[in-house]
DOROVEX-130848 format. One line per 3 residues: number of its first residue (from 0); for each residue x, y negated, z negated of C-alpha. Coordinates in steps of 0.1 Angstrom, whole numbers, plus 5000, padded with zeros to 4 digits. Each point is the difference from the previous one (the first is absolute). Example, Ala and Ser with C-alpha at 12.3 -4.5 7.8 and 13.67 -1.06 7.14 Angstrom:
<kolros>
0 = 5123:5045:4922  5014:4966:5007
</kolros>
This chain:
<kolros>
0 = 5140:4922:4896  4968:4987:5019  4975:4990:4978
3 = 4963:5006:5010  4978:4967:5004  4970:5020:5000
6 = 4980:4980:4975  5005:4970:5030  4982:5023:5022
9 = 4976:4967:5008  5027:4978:5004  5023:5022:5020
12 = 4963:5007:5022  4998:4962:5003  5032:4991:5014
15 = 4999:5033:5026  4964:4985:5013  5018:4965:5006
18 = 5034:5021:5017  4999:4999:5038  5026:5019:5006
21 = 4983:5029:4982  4969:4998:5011  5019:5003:5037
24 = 5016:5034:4987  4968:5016:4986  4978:4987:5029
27 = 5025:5016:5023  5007:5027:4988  4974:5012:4973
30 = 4969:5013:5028  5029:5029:5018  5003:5017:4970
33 = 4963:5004:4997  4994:5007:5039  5033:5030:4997
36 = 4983:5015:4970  4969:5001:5017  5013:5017:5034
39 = 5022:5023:4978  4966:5012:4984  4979:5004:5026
42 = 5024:5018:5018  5000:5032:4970  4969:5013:4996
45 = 5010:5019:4966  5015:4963:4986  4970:5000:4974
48 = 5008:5037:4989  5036:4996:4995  4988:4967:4979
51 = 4985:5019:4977  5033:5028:5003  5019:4973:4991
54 = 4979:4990:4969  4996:5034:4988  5040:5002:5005
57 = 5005:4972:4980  4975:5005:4971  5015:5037:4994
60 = 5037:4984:4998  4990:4976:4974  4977:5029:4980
63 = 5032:5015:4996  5029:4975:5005  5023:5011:4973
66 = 5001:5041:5012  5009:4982:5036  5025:4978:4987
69 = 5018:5025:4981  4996:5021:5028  5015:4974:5027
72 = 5029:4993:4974  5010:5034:5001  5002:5002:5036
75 = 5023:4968:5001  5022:5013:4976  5001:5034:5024
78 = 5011:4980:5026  5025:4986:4987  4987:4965:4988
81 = 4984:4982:4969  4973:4988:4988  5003:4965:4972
84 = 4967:4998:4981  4984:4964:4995  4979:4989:4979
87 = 5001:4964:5007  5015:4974:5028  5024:4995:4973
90 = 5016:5035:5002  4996:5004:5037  5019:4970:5005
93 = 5026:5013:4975  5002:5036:5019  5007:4986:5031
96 = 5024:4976:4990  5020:5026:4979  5004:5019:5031
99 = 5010:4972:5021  5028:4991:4974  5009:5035:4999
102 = 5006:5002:5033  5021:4968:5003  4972:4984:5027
105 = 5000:4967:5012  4979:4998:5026  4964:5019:4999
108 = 4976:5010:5029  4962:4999:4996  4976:5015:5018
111 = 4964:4984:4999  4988:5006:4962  4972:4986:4979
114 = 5007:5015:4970  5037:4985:5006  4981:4966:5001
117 = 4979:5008:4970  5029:5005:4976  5019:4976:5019
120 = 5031:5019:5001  5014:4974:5027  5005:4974:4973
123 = 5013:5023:4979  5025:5013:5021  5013:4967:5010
126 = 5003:4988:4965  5023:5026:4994  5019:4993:5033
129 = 4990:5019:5026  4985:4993:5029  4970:5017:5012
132 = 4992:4996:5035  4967:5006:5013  4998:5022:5034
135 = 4960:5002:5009  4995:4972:5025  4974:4980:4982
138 = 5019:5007:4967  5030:4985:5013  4986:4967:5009
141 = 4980:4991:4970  5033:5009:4979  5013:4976:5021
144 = 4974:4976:4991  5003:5008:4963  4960:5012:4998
147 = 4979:5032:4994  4983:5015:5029  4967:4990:5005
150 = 4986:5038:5008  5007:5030:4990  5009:5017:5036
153 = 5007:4968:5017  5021:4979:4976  5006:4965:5024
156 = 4963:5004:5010  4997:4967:4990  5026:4988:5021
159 = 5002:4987:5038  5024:4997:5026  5015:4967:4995
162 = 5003:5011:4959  5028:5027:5010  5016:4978:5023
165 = 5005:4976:4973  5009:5028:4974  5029:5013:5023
168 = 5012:4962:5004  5004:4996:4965  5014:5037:4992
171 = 5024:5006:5027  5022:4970:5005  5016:5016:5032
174 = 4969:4997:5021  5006:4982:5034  4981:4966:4999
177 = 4984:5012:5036  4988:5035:4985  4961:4999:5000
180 = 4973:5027:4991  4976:5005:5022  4991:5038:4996
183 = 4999:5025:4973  5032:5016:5018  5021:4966:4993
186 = 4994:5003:4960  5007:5038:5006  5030:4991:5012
189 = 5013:4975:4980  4988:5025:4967  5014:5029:5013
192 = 5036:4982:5006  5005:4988:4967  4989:5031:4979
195 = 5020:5024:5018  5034:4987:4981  4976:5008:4971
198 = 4991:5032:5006  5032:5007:5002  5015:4990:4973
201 = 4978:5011:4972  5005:5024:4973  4965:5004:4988
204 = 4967:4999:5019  4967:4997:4984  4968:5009:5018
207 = 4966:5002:4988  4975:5033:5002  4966:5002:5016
210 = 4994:5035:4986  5022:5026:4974  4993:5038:5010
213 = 5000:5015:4969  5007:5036:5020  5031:4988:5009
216 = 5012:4971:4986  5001:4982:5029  4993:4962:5008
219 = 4983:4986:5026  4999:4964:5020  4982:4989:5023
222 = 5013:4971:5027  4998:4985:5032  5037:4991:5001
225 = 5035:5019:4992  5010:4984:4974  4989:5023:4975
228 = 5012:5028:5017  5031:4980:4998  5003:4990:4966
231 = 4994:5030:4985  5022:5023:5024  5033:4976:5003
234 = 5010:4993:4963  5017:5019:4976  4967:5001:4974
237 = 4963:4998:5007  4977:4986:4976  4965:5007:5002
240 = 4976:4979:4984  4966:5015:4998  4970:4994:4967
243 = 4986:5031:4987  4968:5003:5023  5018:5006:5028
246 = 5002:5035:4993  4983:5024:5021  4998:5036:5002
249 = 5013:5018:5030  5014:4991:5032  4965:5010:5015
252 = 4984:4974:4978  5021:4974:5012  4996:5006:5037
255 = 4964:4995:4991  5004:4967:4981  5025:4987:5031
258 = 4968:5007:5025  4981:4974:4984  5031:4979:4988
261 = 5012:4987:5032  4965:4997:5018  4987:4980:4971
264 = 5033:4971:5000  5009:4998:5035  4973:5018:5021
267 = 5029:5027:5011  4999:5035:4998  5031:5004:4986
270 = 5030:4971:4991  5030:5000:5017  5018:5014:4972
273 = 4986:5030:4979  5032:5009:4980  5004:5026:4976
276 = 5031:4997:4975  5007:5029:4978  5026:5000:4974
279 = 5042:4993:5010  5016:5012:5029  5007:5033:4999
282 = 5029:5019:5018  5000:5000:5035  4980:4967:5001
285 = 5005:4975:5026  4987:4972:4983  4989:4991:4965
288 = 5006:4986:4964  5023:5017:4975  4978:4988:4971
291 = 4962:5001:4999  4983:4981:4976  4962:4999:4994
294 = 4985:4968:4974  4971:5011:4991  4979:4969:4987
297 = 4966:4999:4978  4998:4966:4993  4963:5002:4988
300 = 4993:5027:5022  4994:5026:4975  4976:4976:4982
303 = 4978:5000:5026  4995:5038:4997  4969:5010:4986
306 = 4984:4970:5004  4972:4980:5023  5033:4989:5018
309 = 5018:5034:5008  4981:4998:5036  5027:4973:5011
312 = 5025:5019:4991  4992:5023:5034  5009:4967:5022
315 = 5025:5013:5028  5012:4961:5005  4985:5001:5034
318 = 4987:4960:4998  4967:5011:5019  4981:4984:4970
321 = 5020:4966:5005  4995:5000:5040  4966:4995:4997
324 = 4989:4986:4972  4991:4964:5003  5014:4985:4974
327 = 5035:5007:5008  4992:4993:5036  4997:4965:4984
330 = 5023:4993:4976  5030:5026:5008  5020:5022:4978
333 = 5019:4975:4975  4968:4984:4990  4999:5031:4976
336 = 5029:4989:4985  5019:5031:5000  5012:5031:5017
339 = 4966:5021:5007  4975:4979:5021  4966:5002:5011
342 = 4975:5024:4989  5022:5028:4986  5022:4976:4983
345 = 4972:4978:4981  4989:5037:4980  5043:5015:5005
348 = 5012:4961:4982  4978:4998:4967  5010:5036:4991
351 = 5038:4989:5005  4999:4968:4984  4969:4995:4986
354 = 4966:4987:5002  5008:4968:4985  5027:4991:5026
357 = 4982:5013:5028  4963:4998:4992  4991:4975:5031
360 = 5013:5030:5024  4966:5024:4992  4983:4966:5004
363 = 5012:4992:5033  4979:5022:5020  4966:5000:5022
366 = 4992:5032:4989  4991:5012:5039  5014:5032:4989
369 = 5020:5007:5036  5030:5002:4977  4987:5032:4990
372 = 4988:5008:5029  5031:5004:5019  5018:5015:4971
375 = 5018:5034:5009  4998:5015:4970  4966:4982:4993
378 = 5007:4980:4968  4971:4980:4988  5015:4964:5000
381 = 4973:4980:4996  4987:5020:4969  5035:5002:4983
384 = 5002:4960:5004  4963:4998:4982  5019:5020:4975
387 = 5025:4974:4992  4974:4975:4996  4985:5021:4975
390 = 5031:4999:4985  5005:4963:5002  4965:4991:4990
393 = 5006:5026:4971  5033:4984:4986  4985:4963:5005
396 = 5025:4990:5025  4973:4985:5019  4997:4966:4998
399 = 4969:4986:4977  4982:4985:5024  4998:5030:5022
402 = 4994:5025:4968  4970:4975:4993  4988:4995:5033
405 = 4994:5042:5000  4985:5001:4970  4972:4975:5013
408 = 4992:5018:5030  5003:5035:4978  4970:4988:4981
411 = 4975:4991:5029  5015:5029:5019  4988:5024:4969
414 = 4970:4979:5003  4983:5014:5035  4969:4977:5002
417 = 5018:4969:4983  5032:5004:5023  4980:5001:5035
420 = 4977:4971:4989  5033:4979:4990  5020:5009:5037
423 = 4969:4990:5017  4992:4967:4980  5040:4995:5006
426 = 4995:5006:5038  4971:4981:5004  5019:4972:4984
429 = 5028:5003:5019  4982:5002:5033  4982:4970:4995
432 = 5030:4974:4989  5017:5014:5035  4976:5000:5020
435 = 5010:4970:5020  5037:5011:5006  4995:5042:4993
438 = 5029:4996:4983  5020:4987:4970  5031:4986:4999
441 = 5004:4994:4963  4982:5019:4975  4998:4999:4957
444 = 5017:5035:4990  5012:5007:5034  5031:4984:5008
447 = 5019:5029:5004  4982:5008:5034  4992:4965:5009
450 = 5040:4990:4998  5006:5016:5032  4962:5008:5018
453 = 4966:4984:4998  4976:5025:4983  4971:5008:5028
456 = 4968:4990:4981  4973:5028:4991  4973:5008:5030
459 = 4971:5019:4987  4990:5020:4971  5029:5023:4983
462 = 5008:5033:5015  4983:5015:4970  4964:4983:5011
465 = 5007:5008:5036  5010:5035:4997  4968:5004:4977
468 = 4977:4981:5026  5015:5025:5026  4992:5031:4983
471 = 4970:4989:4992  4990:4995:5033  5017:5031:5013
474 = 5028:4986:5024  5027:5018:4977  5004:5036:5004
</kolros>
């Protein structure tokens, strides 16, 4: 099983600063996701209703989760499939294996799934022996490469050109020495030749789920390639993989969320793929599975219910939050040390495996707040992070020096008078050793900022002064 190095968050961050192979892959390709979401916006006028839709969508579906899930269980037994309650990764992993040995498989399909990579059912199938094969494109390759994906919509984001030619070298033995990769269609190709035995010849396919109607027990997955379409339409058995908040209502509700879904990840108005699976295949069907199995999977989900931390639980897995949040743009997706990245994975990882192995991820943020503001479903990041400092703080899993360092400045900030007079004694202090330079490049009690930057020495009176000075005088409005 992978094992999360979250708590190396600063190492892991270290060592992706110093990678130039990275840094090549997010500088290339982390501003288009930005500039599509933005043209995808502009272009619907109604994209800041249907936000708050989607919220509302989302907050009535977890008010009353259970009555939904009992009601989309029902309609997958209708249908002719079943549904394999989980409480933990344990169980899930358990359910879908029993139904793999029960079917005599040997070779799976997967369809893109971060849930699959949360319980890391991969692992578990192979120890087992059988061979599960991913089929998404970026999926595929980092299997390859033996690593998790580095974002949650675009798993080799971290990846460039010459890192898949290497991959295929590696993997497939039979390449000809004179093969190169030039274009996105050569690793197509190459991809698309060697799965195709394994479509083929599986027994069991296992997809993930974007959304579960509830009104018809249906399950719903969003792609860009037909893979999933594949895996879940050639084998004998479907598995679906889905957590518990991915439960909506009605169909209606879910064309709603897919408005903002696709518009938000890839700046499209729709993916390629929209595909509705319901249940086995029925008589008369062309196509289909003649087993349907849903895994439903809390895993700390249910937890979250009723708490400060419920509001993450409406994230649509559309990697908006990621895209533009700086910190990722600077360190990538396996600085964070396990499967949920960026923004939505450093409040999504301390509810899953706790704040004491993940407590540097709520840390690692600038708190510009554009992570919530390009949210769909308009979760409040940055304020669910300060939440999980509270909690750290609380439980004294901050180190001492920090903890003491707060308390200080708590007791001149409590202090009004005391607390200005100290800051501008300090910057007065400050301005005048750097005068000369403006600048320092070592400084008692601020290494941490000094290890990689010169700290800009103060010019002027604090802002508090100023901003006094300026009303005073009338300037401020």
């Amino acid at each position: 099983m992978h094992i999360a190095t979250s708590p190396a968050f600063k190492e892991n961050a270290s060592k992706a600063l110093s990678n130039a192979g990275l840094q090549k892959a997010l500088a290339r390709s982390g501003p288009s996701f930005i500039a599509r979401r933005a043209a995808a916006v502009a272009a619907l006028p109604e994209f800041e209703a249907l936000r708050d839709a989607a919220r509302d969508i989302k907050n009535h579906a977890l008010a009353n989760l259970d009555f939904y899930l009992e009601t989309y269980e029902r309609n997958v037994l209708e249908s002719g499939g079943k549904v394999h309650w989980c409480t933990t990764a344990d169980e899930a992993r358990a359910a879908v294996l029993s139904i793999c040995q029960a079917a005599g498989a040997k070779t799976v399909t997967k369809g893109k799934s971060m849930i699959g990579e949360e319980i890391a059912i991969n692992d578990h199938l192979e120890a087992h022996g059988i061979t599960p094969v991913e089929t998404d494109l970026g999926e595929y390759i980092i299997q390859l490469r033996h690593e998790l994906p580095s974002h949650i919509i675009a798993p080799a984001f971290h990846l460039n050109l010459e890192d898949w030619e290497e991959a295929f070298r590696q993997a497939h033995t039979d390449l000809p020495a004179d093969r190169t990769f030039h274009e996105r269609r050569d690793i197509l190709i190459e991809a698309r030749t060697k799965l195709r035995s394994s479509f083929l010849a599986a027994d069991v396919g296992i997809t993930g789920a974007n959304f579960l109607v509830a009104e018809t027990g249906s399950s719903v997955i969003v792609t860009n390639e037909g893979n999933g379409d594949l895996t879940q339409t050639l084998p004998r058995i479907h598995i679906v993989l889905a957590s518990i908040e991915k439960c909506v209502p009605t169909l209606e509700d879910t064309v709603s969320l897919l408005r903002v879904l696709a518009r938000s990840a890839t700046g499209q108005d729709f993916s390629v793929y929209t595909t509705f699976s319901t249940g086995a295949r029925r008589p008369g069907d062309l196509d289909g599975p003649e087993e349907y199995h849903v895994v439903l999977i809390d895993n700390g989900r249910s937890a979250m219910l009723g708490t400060e931390f419920q509001d993450m639980l409406r994230c649509i897995r559309c990697a908006a939050c990621m895209n533009h949040c700086p910190v990722y743009g600077a360190v990538g997706g396996h600085a964070y040390g396990w499967v949920y990245p960026g923004p939505m994975g450093s409040v999504l990882t301390p509810g899953l495996i706790g704040v004491d192995k993940a407590g540097h991820l709520p840390n690692a943020s600038t708190f510009c707040g554009k992570c919530e503001s390009v949210c769909p479903v308009r979760i409040p990041l940055p304020g669910l992070m300060r939440h999980w400092r509270e909690r750290e703080f609380e439980r004294h899993l901050v180190p001492s020096a920090v903890r003491a360092n707060l308390g200080i400045w708590a007791w001149f900030a409590r202090r009004p008078r005391l607390y200005r007079l100290a800051t501008r004694a300090a910057a007065f202090g400050l301005g005048l050793a750097g005068r000369r330079r403006g600048r320092f490049s070592r400084l008692p009690l601020a290494a941490g900022w000094t290890a990689g930057r010169d700290l800009p020495a103060p010019e002027g009176d604090t802002f508090f002064a100023r901003y006094a000075r300026e009303k005073r005088s009338g300037t401020l409005q």
